[in-house]
C-alpha positions in Angstrom: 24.2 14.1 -11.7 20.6 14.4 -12.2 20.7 14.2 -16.0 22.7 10.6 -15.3 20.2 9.6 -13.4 17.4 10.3 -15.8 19.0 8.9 -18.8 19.3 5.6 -15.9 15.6 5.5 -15.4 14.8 5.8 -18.8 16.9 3.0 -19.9 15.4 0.8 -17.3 11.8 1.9 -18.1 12.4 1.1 -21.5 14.2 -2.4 -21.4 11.2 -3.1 -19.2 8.9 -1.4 -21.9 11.0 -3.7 -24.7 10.7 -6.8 -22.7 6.8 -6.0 -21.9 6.4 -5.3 -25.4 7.9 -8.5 -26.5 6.7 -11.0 -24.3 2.4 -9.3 -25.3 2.8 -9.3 -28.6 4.5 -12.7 -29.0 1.1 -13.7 -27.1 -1.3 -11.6 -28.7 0.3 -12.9 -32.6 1.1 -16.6 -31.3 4.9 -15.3 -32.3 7.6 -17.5 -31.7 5.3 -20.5 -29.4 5.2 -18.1 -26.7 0.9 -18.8 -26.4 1.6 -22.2 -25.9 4.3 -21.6 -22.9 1.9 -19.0 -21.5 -0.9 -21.3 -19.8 -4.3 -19.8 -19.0 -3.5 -16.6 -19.5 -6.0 -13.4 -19.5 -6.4 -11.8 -22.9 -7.6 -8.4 -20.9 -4.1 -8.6 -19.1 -2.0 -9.0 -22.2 -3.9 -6.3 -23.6 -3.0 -4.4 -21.0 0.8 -5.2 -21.0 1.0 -4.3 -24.1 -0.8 -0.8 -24.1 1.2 -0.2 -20.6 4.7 -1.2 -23.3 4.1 1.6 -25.3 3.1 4.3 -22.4 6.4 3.2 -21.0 8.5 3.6 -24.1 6.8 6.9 -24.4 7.8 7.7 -20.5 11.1 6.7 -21.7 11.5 8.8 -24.1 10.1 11.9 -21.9 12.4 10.7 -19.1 15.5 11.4 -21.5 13.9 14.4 -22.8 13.7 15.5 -19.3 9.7 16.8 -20.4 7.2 17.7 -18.2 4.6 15.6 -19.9 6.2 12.1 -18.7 4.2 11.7 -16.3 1.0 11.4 -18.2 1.9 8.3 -20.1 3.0 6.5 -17.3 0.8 7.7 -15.1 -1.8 6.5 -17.6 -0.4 3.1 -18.1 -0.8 2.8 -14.2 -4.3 3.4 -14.5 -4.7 0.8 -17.4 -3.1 -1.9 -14.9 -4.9 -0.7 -12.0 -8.2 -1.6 -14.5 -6.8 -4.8 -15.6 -5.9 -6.0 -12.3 -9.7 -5.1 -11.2 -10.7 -6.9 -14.6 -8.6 -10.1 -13.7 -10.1 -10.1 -9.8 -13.6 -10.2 -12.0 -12.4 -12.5 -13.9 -11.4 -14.9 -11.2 -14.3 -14.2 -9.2 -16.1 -15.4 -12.1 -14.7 -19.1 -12.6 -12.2 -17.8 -15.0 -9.1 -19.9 -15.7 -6.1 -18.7 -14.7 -2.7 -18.9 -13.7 -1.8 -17.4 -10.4 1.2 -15.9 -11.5 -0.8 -13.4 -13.6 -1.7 -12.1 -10.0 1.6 -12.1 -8.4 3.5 -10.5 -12.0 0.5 -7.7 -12.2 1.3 -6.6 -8.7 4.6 -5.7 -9.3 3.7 -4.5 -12.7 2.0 -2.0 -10.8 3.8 -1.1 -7.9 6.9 -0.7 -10.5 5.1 1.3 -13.0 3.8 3.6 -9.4 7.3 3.6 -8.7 7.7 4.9 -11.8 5.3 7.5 -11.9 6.5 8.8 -8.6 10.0 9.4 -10.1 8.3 11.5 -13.1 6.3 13.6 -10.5 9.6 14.0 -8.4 12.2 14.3 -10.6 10.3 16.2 -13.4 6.9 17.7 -13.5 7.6 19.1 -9.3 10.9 20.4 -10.6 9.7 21.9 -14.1 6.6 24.2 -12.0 
């Protein structure tokens, strides 16, 4: 049951990790128009989707792997968003164009990659002591 359920997470972290991946690099390399749809959007925050892509491809793999380490790179990729959410609140503080989706889609970036992180602690690292 519990090995299910990992192999479930970590196929949900990592679609999410794919799609993150995806949708910050067709930004970041002006792939497939995808800049143009985008708006105003924050360079620091698309920076920070895609580091937070690969942490959670990484936390995928640990999650399958059933490691003790997985929750490092998520737990790190929290902290990136956590910094790039502060960095955007500067940012928009500042005069800084934006769109205010960028807000609302880095909150629940962050409450789901906490979410995530607390399922690594839980499942994994309390289990492996």
């Amino acid at each position: 049951m519990k090995r299910a359920l990992l192999i479930t997470i970590a196929a949900i972290l990592a679609a999410f990790g794919l799609l993150t991946l995806f949708l910050s690099s067709s930004v970041i390399f002006d792939l497939f128009g995808i800049r143009a749809k985008e708006g105003n959007y924050v360079l620091l925050v698309v920076w920070a989707n895609f580091l937070s892509s690969i942490l959670y491809l990484v936390a995928a793999y640990g999650f399958i792997k059933n490691k003790k380490w997985t929750i490092k790179p998520i737990g790190l990729s929290a902290i990136v968003l956590i910094a790039a959410f502060i960095g955007l609140l500067i940012h928009i503080n500042s005069g800084g164009i934006y769109e205010i989706k960028t807000v609302g889609a880095m909150l629940f970036r962050i409450v789901v990659t906490i979410g995530f992180t607390a399922l690594a602690f839980v499942m994994i690292s309390k289990n492996k002591k």
